[in-house]
C-alpha positions in Angstrom: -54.9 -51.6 -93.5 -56.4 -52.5 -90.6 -56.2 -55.2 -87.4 -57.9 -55.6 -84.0 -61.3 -56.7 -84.9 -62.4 -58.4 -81.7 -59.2 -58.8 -80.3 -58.5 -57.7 -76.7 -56.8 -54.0 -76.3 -54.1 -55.1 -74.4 -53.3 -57.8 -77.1 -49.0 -57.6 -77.9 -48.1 -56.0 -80.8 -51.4 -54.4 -81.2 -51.5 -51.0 -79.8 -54.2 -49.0 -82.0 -57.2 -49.8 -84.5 -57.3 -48.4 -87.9 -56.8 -45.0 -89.2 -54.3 -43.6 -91.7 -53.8 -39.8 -92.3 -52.7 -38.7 -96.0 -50.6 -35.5 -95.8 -52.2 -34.3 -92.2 -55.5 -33.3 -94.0 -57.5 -36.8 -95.2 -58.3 -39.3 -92.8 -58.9 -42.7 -93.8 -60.6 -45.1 -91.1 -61.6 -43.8 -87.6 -61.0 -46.5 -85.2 -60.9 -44.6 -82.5 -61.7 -41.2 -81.2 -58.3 -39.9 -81.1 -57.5 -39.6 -84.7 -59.9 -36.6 -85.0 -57.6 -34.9 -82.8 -55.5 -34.2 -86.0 -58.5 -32.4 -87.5 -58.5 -34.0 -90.8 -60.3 -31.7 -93.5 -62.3 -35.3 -94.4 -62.7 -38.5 -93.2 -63.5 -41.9 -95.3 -64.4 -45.0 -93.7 -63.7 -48.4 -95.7 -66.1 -50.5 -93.6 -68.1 -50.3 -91.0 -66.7 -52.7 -88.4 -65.6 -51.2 -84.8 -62.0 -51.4 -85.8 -62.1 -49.1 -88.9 -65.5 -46.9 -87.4 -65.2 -46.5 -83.3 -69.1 -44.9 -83.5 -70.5 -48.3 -84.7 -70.6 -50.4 -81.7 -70.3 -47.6 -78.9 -73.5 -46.1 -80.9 -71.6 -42.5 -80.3 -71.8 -40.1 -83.0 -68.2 -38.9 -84.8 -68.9 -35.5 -84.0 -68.5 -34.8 -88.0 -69.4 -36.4 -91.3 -67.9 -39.1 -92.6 -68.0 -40.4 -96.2 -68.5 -44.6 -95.8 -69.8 -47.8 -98.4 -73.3 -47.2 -97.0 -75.2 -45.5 -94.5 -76.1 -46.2 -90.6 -79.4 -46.1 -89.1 -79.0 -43.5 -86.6 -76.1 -42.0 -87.4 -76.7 -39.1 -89.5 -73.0 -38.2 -89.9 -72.3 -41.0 -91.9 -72.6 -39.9 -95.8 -72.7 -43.2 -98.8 -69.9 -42.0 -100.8 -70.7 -41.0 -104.1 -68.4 -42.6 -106.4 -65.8 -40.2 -106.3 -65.1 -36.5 -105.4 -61.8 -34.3 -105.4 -60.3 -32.4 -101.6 -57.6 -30.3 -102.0 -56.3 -31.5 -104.7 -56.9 -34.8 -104.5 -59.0 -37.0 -106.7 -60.3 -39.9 -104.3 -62.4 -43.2 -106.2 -64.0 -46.1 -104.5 -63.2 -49.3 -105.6 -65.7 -51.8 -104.4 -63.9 -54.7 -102.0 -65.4 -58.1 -100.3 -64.6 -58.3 -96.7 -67.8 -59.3 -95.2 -71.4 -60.6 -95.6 -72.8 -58.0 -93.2 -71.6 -54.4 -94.2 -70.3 -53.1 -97.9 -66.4 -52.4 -97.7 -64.4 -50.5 -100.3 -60.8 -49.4 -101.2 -60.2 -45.9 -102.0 -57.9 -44.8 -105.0 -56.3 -41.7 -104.0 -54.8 -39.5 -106.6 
């Protein structure tokens, strides 16, 4: 999941960053805004690049809390998440990933 890092909006074939919504209720990435218009019971973040967390480089605040790998200076809404939790019904377990030498990045095993 995921494209657009640094790449120009306009770019063909790329027309949104990341965000995929399980069974209209759990949201998992925020690339932009928008997908909070679905009001999405939670929201997980697997990294905390621009293209999976829109808050991060436009320092703007989610407007809710998110569960991410780690925590952001300034950016109270973001939560470390613990390990694993249950919503609705779901049982949802972070599996630690490598993507980068700057921010921690997991997978999430959804149940």
């Amino acid at each position: 999941m995921g494209t657009r890092g640094e790449i120009e909006e306009t770019a063909p074939r790329h027309a949104r960053h990341s965000g995929m919504l399980v069974d209209g209720r759990l949201l998992f990435d925020l690339g932009e805004r928008e997908f909070l218009d679905t009001r999405p019971a939670r929201v997980f973040i697997t990294h905390l690049h621009p293209d999976h967390a829109f808050f991060v480089r436009k320092s703007e605040p989610p407007g809710r809390s998110v569960f991410a790998p780690e925590t952001r200076t300034g950016l109270p809404e973001v939560e470390a998440f613990p390990g694993e939790i249950s919503v609705r019904g779901y049982s949802i377990r972070a599996v630690p990933t490598h993507h980068s030498l700057k921010v921690r990045s997991t997978a999430y095993l959804i149940q």
